[in-house]
C-alpha positions in Angstrom: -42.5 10.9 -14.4 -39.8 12.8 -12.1 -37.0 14.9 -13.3 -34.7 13.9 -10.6 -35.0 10.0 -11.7 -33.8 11.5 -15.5 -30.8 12.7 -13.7 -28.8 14.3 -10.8 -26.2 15.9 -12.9 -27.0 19.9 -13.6 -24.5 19.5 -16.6 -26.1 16.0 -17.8 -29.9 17.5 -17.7 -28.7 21.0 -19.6 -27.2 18.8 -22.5 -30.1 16.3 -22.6 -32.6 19.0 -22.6 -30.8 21.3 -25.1 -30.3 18.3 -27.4 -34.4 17.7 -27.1 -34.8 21.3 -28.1 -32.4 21.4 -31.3 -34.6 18.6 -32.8 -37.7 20.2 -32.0 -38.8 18.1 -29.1 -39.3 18.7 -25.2 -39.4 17.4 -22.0 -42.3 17.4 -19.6 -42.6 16.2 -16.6 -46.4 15.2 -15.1 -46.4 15.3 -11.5 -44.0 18.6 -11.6 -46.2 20.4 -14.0 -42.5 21.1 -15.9 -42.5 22.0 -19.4 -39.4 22.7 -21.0 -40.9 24.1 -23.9 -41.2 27.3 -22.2 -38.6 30.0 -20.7 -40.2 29.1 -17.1 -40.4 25.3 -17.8 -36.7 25.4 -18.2 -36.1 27.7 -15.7 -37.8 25.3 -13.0 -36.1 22.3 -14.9 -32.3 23.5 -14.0 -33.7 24.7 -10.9 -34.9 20.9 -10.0 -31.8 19.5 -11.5 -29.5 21.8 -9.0 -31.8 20.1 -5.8 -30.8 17.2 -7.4 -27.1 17.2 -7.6 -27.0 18.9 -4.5 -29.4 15.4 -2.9 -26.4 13.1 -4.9 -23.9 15.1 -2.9 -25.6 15.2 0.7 -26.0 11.3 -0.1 -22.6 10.9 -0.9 -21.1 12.7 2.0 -23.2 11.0 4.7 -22.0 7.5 2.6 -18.5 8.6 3.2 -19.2 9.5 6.7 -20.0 6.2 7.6 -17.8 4.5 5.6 -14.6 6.6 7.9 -16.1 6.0 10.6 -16.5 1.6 10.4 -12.5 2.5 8.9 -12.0 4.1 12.7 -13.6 1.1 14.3 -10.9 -1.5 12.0 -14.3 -2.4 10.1 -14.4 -3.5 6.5 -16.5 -0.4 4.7 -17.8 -1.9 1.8 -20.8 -4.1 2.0 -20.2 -7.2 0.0 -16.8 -9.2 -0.6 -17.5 -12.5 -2.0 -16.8 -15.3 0.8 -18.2 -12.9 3.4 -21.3 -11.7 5.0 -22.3 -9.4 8.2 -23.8 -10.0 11.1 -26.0 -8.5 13.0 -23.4 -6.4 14.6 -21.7 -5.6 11.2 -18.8 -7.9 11.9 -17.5 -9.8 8.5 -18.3 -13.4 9.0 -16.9 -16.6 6.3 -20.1 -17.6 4.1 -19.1 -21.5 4.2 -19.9 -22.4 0.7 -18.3 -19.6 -0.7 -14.9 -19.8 1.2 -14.7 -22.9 0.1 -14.5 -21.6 -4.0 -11.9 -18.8 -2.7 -10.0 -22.1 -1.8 -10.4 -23.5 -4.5 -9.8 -20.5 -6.8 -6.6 -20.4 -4.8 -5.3 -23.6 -5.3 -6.3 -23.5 -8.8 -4.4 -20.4 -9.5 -1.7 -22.1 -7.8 -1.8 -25.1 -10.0 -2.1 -23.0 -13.4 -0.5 -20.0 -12.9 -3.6 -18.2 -15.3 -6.4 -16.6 -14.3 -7.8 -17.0 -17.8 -7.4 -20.6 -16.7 -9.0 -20.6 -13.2 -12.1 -18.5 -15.0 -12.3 -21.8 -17.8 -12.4 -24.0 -15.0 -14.7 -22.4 -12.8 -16.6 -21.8 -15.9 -16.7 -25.9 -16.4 -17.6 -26.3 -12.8 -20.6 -24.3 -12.8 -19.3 -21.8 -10.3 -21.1 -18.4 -9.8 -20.7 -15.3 -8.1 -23.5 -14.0 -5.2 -25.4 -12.7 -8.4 -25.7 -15.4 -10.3 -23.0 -14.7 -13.0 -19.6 -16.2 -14.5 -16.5 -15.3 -12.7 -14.8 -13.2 -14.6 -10.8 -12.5 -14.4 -11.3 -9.0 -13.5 -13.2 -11.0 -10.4 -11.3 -13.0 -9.9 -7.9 -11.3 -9.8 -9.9 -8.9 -7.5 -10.3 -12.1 -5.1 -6.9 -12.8 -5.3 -4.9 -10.4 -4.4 -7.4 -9.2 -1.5 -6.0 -9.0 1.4 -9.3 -9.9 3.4 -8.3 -13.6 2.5 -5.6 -13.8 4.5 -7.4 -12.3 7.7 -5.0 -9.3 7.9 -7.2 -7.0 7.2 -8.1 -4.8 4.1 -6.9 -2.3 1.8 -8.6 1.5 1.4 -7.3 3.9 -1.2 -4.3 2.2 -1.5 -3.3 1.4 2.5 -4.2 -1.8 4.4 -5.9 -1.2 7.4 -5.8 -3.8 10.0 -9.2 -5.0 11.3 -10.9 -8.1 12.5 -11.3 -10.2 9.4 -11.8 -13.8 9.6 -9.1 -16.2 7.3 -9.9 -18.1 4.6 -6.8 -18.9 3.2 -3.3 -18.8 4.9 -0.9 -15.8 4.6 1.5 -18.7 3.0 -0.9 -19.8 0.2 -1.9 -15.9 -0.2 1.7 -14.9 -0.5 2.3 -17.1 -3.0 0.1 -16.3 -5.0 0.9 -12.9 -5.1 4.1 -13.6 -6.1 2.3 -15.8 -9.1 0.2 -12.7 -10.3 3.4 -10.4 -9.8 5.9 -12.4 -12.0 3.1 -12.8 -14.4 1.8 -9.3 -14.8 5.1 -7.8 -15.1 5.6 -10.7 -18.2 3.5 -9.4 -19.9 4.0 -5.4 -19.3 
């Protein structure tokens, strides 16, 4: 229907389309009137695909633009962290319901020292992220050792940033079980 929805990768659109052509087959596009069957079809098919991985970067750069700039204002860049939502100004505020599962996944951890274990017991108790799904332990080990928990802030590419994050759990409870997930991944490394 659109040869930018096919994809926005000049490299990814020359091997599809070549591949199409070695088995005698082509690609046509209806409301572009782009026929890769032909020299010129082709011609306006890379020329389409370079408009399109030139939109994926503009996109990208404005995305990152943004992103540094709620990193200048202390803000948490990324739009969803389980246990949190923004308000109208942007600001993270605690989603009641689901601070009370970090909690819990917390003090479960705590209790088992396995996050295969915390995932079977969340699993039992019917527990689901925002989108409906099983925790898994990539998920949940992603929960853990977040520093938003603790209200100290946030790490981005690999440095904590201090900003205005409301607690959930205490930097006692969070240190702990750091020190949990530390002993226990260098077990089994």
């Amino acid at each position: 229907y659109k040869i930018d929805r096919l994809s926005r990768s000049i490299v990814d659109g020359k091997i599809f389309t070549d591949k199409l052509l070695e088995s005698g087959r082509f690609l046509l596009s209806i409301t572009e009137s782009i026929d890769t069957s032909t020299s010129n079809g082709r011609m306006f098919f890379n020329l389409l695909m370079c408009f399109s991985e030139n939109e994926r970067e503009v996109i990208k750069e404005r995305m990152m633009s943004g992103r540094t700039e709620l990193l200048r204002q202390k803000k948490f860049p990324s739009s969803y962290l389980f246990g949190y939502e923004r308000d109208e100004v942007g600001n993270l505020i605690i989603v009641s319901h689901e601070s009370k599962i970090i909690e819990e996944m917390f003090d479960t951890y705590i209790e088992l020292e396995s996050i295969g274990g915390v995932e079977r017991v969340f699993k039992d108790r019917g527990y689901k992220t925002r989108q409906g799904k099983n925790f898994t332990r990539q998920t949940l080990q992603n929960l853990l050792r977040h520093e938003s928990m603790k209200g100290e802030g946030f790490r981005w590419k690999g440095e904590i940033v201090k900003g205005d994050v409301p607690r959930i759990v205490s930097t006692q409870k969070w240190n702990k079980v750091q020190k949990i997930l530390n002993s226990r991944s260098r077990s089994v490394s």
